[in-house]
C-alpha positions in Angstrom: 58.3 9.9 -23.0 58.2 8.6 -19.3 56.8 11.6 -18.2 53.6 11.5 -20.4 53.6 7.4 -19.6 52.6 8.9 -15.9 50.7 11.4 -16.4 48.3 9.2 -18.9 48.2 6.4 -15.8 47.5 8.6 -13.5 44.4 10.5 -14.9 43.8 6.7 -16.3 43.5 5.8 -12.8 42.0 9.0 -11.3 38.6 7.9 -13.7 38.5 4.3 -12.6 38.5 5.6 -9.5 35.5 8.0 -10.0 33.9 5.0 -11.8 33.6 3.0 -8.4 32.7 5.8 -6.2 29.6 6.3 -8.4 28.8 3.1 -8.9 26.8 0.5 -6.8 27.7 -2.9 -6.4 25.4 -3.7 -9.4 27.0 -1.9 -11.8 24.8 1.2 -11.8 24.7 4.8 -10.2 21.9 5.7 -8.3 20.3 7.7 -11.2 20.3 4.9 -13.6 18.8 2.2 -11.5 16.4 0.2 -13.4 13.2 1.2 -11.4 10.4 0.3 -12.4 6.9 0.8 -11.2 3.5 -2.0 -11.0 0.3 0.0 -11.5 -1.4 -3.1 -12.3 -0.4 -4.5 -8.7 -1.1 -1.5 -7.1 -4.9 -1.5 -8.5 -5.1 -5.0 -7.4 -3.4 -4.3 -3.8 -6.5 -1.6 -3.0 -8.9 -4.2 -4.1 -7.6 -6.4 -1.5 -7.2 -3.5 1.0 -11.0 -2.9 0.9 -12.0 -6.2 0.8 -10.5 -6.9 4.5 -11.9 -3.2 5.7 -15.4 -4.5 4.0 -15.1 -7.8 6.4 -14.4 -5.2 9.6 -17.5 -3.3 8.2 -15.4 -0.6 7.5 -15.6 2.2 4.3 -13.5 1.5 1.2 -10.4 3.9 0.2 -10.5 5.9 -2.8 -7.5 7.0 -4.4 -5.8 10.1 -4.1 -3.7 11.4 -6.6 -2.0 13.5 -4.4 -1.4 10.2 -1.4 0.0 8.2 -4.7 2.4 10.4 -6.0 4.0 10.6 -2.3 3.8 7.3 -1.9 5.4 6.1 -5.7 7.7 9.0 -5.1 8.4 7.5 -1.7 9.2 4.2 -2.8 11.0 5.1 -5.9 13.3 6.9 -4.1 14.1 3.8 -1.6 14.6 1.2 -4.1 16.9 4.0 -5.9 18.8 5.0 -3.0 18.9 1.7 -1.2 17.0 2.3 2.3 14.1 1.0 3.7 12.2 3.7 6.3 9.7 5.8 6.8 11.7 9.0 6.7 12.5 10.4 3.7 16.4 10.0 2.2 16.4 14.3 3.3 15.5 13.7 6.9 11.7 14.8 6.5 9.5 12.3 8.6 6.6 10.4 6.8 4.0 13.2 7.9 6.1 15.7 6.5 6.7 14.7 3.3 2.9 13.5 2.7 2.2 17.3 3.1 4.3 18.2 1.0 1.8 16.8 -1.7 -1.3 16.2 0.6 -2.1 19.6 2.1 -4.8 19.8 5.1 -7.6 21.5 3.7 -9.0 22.1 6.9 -8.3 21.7 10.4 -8.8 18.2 10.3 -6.1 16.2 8.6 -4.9 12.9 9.6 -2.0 10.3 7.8 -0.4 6.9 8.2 1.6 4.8 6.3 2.6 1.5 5.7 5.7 0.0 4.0 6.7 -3.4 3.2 9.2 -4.7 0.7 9.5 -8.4 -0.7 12.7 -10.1 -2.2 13.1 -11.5 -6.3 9.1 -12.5 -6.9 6.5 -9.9 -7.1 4.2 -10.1 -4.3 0.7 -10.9 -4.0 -1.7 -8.3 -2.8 -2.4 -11.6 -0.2 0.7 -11.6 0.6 1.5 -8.1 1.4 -2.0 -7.7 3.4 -1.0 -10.5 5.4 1.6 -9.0 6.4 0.3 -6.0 7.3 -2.7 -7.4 9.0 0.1 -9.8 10.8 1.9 -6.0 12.3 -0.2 -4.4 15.2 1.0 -0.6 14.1 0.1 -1.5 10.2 -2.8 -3.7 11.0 -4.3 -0.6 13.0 -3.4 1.8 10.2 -5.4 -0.5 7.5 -8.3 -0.8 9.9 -8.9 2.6 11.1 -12.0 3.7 10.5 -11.0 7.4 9.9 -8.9 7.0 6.8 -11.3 7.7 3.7 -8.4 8.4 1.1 -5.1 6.0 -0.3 -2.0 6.3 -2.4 -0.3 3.4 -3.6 3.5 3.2 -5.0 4.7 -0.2 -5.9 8.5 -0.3 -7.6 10.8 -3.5 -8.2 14.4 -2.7 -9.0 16.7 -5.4 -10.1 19.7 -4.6 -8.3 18.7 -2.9 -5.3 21.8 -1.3 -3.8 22.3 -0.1 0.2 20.3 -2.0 2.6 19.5 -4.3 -0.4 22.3 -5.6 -1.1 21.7 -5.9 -4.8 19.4 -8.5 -5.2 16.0 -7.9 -6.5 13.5 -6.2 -4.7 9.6 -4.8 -4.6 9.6 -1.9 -2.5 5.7 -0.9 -1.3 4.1 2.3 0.2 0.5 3.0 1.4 -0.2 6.3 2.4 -3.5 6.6 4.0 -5.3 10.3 4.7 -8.4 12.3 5.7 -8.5 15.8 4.9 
């Protein structure tokens, strides 16, 4: 009897301990992160964009299908993860993975990108631009006159883990192009 006492402990213990290792702080593993995404912000973030490029007498963006699936792709995968850069969670740089959906088509092919994130209350498309604008690197990405093209991926998760700590984030990326 005392030997399967033990041996029902032990594999008791051996799954608790599984439990933590894939678990974040919040309760949830990486896969099951409540991530959600904010199309409606999104819309109302370009508005915004090309209302302060309008003021610099600059063209408006139009959206790309193919900048906003990097960039929601982008973003979901930092507020899942828990990190906040421009390189992608597999080591490719920002350029890199933009390709990856947003081809050159010719020899001309240029990219940026801009990230922010913002704690608990969704942000304003103010907010964020003011930021941005406030930035000399993302101030000169929103302002260059050679981007013609945008993808926008807006996600709020609950409990971010990592760098988040598990409080409540809105995670943003803007990829600009030309191609």
């Amino acid at each position: 009897m005392h030997r399967v006492r033990t041996v029902v402990v032990l594999a008791a213990s051996l799954l608790s301990a599984g439990a933590l290792v894939a678990t974040s702080a919040a309760g949830q593993t990486a896969e099951t992160a409540a991530v959600t995404r904010a199309p409606s912000l999104e819309d109302l973030l370009l508005r915004q964009i090309n209302d302060v490029r309008a003021a610099h007498g600059l063209g408006t963006l139009t959206i790309s299908p193919a900048l906003a699936r990097s960039a929601a792709a982008h973003s979901r995968s930092m507020a899942t993860y828990g990190y906040f850069a421009h390189t992608s969670r597999d080591g490719a740089s920002f350029s890199e993975r933009i390709r990856r959906s947003y081809a050159p088509r010719s020899g001309a092919w240029t990219v940026g990108e801009n990230l922010a994130m913002f704690g608990s209350a969704a942000p304003t498309p103010v907010a964020i631009v003011d930021a941005w604008l406030a930035s000399p690197p993302h101030r000169a990405n929103l302002l260059r006159g050679t981007f013609r093209e945008a993808g926008i991926g807006i996600m709020f998760n609950d409990a971010a883990g990592g760098v988040f700590g598990g409080q409540s984030t809105w995670i943003v990326t803007l990829d600009f192009g030309r191609r």
